[in-house]
C-alpha distance (Angstrom), angle and dihedral (degrees) to the residues before:
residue distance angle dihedral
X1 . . .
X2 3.34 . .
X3 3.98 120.3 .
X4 4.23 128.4 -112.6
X5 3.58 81.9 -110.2
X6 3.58 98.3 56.9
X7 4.12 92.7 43.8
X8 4.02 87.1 53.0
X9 3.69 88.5 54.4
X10 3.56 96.1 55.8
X11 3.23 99.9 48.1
X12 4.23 90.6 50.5
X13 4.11 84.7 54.9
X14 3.58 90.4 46.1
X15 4.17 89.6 44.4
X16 3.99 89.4 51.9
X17 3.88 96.7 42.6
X18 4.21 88.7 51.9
X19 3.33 102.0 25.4
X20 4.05 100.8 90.9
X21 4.12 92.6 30.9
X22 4.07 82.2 55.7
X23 3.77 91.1 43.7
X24 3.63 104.2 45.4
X25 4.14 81.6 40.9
X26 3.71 88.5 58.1
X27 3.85 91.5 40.5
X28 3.83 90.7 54.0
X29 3.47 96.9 48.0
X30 3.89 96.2 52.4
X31 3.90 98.0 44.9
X32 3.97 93.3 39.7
X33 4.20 82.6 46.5
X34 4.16 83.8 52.7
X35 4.01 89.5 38.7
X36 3.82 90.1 48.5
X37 3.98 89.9 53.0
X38 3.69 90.2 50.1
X39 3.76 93.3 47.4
X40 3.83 88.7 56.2
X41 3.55 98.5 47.1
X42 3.75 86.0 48.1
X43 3.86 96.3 51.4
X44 3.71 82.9 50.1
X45 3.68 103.5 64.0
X46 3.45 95.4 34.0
X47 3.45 92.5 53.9
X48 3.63 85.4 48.0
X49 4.06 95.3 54.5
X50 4.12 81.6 48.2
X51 3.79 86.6 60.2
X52 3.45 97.3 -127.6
X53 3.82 117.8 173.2
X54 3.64 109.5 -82.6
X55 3.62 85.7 -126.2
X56 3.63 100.0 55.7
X57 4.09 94.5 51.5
X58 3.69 109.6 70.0
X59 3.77 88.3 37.9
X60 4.53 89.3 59.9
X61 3.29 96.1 27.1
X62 3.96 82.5 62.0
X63 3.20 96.2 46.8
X64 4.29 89.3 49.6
X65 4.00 82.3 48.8
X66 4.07 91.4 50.3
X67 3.66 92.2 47.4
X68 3.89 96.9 48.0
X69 3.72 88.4 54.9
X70 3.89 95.1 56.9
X71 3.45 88.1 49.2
X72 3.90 92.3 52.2
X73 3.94 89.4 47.8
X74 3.98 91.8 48.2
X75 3.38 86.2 53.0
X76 3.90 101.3 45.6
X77 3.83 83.8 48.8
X78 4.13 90.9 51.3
X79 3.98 85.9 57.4
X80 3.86 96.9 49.4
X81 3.65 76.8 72.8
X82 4.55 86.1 -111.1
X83 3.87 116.8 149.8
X84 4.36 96.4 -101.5
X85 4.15 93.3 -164.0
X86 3.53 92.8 73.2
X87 3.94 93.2 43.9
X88 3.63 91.2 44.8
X89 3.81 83.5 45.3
X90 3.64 93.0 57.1
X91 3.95 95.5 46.4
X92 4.10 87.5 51.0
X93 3.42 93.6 59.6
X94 4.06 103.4 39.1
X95 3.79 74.5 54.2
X96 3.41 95.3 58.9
X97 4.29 91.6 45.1
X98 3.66 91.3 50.5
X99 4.44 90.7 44.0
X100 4.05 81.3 49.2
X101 3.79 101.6 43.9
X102 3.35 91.3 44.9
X103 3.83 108.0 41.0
X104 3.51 98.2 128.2
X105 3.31 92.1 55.8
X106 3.62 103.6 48.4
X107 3.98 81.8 46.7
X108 3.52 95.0 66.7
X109 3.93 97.9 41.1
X110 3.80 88.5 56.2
X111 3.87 89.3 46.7
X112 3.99 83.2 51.1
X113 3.76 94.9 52.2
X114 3.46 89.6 47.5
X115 4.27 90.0 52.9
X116 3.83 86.3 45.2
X117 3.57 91.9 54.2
X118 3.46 111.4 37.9
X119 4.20 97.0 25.3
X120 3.63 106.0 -157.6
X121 3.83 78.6 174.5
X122 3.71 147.3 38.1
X123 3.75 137.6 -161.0
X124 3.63 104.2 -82.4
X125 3.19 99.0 40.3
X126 3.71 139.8 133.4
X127 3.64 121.4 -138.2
X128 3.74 144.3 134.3
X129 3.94 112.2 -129.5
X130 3.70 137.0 161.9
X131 4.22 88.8 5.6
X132 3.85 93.5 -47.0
X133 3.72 142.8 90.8
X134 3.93 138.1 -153.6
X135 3.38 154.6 111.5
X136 4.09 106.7 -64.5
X137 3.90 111.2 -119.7
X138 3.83 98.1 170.9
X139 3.73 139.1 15.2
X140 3.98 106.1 -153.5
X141 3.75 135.4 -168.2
X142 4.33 88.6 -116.9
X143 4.03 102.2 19.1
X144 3.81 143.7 -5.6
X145 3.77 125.6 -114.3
X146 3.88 112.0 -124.9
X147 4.09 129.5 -168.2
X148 3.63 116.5 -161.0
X149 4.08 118.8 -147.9
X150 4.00 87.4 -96.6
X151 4.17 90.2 57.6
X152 3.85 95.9 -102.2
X153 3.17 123.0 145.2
X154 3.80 130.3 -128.2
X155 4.21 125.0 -173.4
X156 3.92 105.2 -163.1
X157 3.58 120.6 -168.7
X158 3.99 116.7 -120.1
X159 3.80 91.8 -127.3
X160 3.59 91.6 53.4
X161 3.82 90.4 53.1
X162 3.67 103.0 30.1
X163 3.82 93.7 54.5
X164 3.91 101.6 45.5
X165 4.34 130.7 40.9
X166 2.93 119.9 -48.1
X167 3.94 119.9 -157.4
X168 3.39 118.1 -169.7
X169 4.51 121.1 -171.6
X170 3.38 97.4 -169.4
X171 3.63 106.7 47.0
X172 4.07 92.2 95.2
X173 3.51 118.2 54.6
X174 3.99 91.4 -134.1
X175 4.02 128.4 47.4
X176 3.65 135.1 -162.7
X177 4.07 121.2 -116.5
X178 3.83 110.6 -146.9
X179 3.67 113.7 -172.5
X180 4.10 121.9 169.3
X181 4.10 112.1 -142.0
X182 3.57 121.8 -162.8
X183 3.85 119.0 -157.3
X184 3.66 122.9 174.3
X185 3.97 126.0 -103.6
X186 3.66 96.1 -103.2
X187 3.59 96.7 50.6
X188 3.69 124.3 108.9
X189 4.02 105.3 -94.5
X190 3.60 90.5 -161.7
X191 3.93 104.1 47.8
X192 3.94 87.2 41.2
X193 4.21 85.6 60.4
X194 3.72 95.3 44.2
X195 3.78 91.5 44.2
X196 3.95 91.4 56.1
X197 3.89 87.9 41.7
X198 3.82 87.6 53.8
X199 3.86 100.7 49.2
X200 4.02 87.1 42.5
X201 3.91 88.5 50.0
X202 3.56 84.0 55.7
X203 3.29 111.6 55.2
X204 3.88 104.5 83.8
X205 3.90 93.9 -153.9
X206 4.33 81.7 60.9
X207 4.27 97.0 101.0
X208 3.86 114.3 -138.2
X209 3.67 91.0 -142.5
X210 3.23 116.8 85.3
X211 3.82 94.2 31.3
X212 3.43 123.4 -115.5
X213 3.62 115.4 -103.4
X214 3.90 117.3 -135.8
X215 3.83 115.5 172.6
X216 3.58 145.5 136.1
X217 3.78 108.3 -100.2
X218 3.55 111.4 -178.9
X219 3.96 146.6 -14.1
X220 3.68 100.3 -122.5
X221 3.70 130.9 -169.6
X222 3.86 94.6 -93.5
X223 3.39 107.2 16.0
X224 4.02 144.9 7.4
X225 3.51 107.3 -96.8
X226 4.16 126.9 -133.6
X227 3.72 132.5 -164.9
X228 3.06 117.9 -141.5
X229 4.48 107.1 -167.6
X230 3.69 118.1 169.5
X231 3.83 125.6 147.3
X232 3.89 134.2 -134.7
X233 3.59 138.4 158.1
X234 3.78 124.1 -52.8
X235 3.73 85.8 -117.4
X236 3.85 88.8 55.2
X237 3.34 97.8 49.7
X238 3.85 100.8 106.1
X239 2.98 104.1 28.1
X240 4.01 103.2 50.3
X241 4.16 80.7 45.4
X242 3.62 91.2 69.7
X243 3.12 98.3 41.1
X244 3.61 104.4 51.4
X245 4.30 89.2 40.3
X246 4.28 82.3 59.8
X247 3.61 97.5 39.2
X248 3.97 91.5 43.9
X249 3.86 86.0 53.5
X250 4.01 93.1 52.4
X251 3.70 105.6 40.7
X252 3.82 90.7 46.1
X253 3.59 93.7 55.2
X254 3.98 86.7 41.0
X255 3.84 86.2 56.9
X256 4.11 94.5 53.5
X257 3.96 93.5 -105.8
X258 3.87 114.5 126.8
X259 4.09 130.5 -138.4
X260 3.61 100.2 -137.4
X261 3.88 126.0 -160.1
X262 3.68 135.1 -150.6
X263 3.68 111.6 -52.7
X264 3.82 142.5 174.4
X265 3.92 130.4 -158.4
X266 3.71 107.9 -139.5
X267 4.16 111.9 -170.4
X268 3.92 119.4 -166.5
X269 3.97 118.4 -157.1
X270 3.47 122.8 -167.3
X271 3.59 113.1 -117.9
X272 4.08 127.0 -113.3
């Protein structure tokens, strides 16, 4: 059995063979953990001075911060004198589980990124996305927060509005009112086109630039059919629609034209 002497021994061999791998281990570990510090509050500012969304920064400069300290444990590892390719090996492929499991995920924060970067949209905004429309309340790293007119709310995710049209109401400062006027086929054409250029003349939220367009658009089945184009201000948009649809109604009646509705001629013969 071997002696105190001899165990002491042993352990002073094993001491000197470990001691600088375990040392210069240590040593990388707490200068790469002050490096990796640095690095993030580095990424930070200059992501900052790149003006990217406040949202987006913490969430990569993370991500920069994570990566740096794998690298710094790799490389503690590598100077313990331990075979790295299988490590690294390891990491690759719980990588690659995590990427699969969460796909979706992943999906959504690149779509996210992408709305961050390139903003086809802005708080405030109206648009239809993904099968809904509202007014945008928040533009997140995995979804966006939507509000319909009757206060609901609607979370979309970023792949599903990233990856399809997007159609956005508020991006312009003006908008285009399209409204579809039936008078009937004895009317006066020409007093039916002034009227609707008179009652859109009048309404001082109406802009003079573009033009509004007056015109007869089609001869339908019941009626002959007007459009009736001007512009206004997104803000205006509702609002002035109404309005002109109920004052259209009034003054056209006031100026002897008819509104017709959908109606069908039925003739009777007599038989033999």
């Amino acid at each position: 059995m071997p002696d105190l002497n001899e165990w002491l021994q042993t352990a002073l061999n094993v001491i000197a063979n470990w001691a600088p791998s375990v040392l210069g281990a240590v040593a990388v570990v707490f200068f790469g953990w002050i490096a990796a510090g640095w690095v993030k509050r580095i990424s930070k500012r200059g992501l900052a001075a790149a003006k990217v969304d406040p949202i987006l920064v913490p969430f990569v400069s993370g991500i920069i911060h994570v990566l740096v300290i794998v690298m710094i444990a790799v490389t503690a590892i590598g100077v313990l004198g331990i075979e790295t390719g299988s490590f690294i090996a390891v990491i690759g492929a719980a990588g690659l589980a995590i990427a699969l499991a969460f796909q979706g995920t992943f999906s959504n924060f690149a779509s996210g990124v992408m709305l961050l970067t390139f903003r086809p949209f802005e708080v405030g905004h109206v648009v239809e996305v993904g099968g809904a429309m509202g007014n945008v309340r928040e533009v997140g790293i995995f979804s966006c927060l939507l509000t319909t007119p009757d206060n609901i709310q609607i979370r979309v995710p970023n792949s599903k509005i990233f990856g399809e049209t997007i159609k956005n109401f508020s991006a312009s400062e003006t908008r285009r009112i399209d409204l579809l006027i039936g008078v009937a086929y004895d009317d006066d054409l020409g007093a039916a086109v002034r009227t609707c250029q008179d009652v859109t003349a009048a309404d001082s939220r109406v802009l003079d630039d573009p033009a509004t367009v007056v015109a007869v658009h089609e001869l339908g089945d019941s009626s002959v059919n007007l459009v009736v184009r001007p512009w206004v201000k997104v803000e205006d948009y509702w609002a002035t629609r109404w309005d002109l649809t109920r004052a259209l109604k009034e003054q056209l009646e006031a100026a002897g034209c008819s509104i017709p509705f959908p109606q069908r001629d039925v003739h009777m013969h007599q038989a033999g």
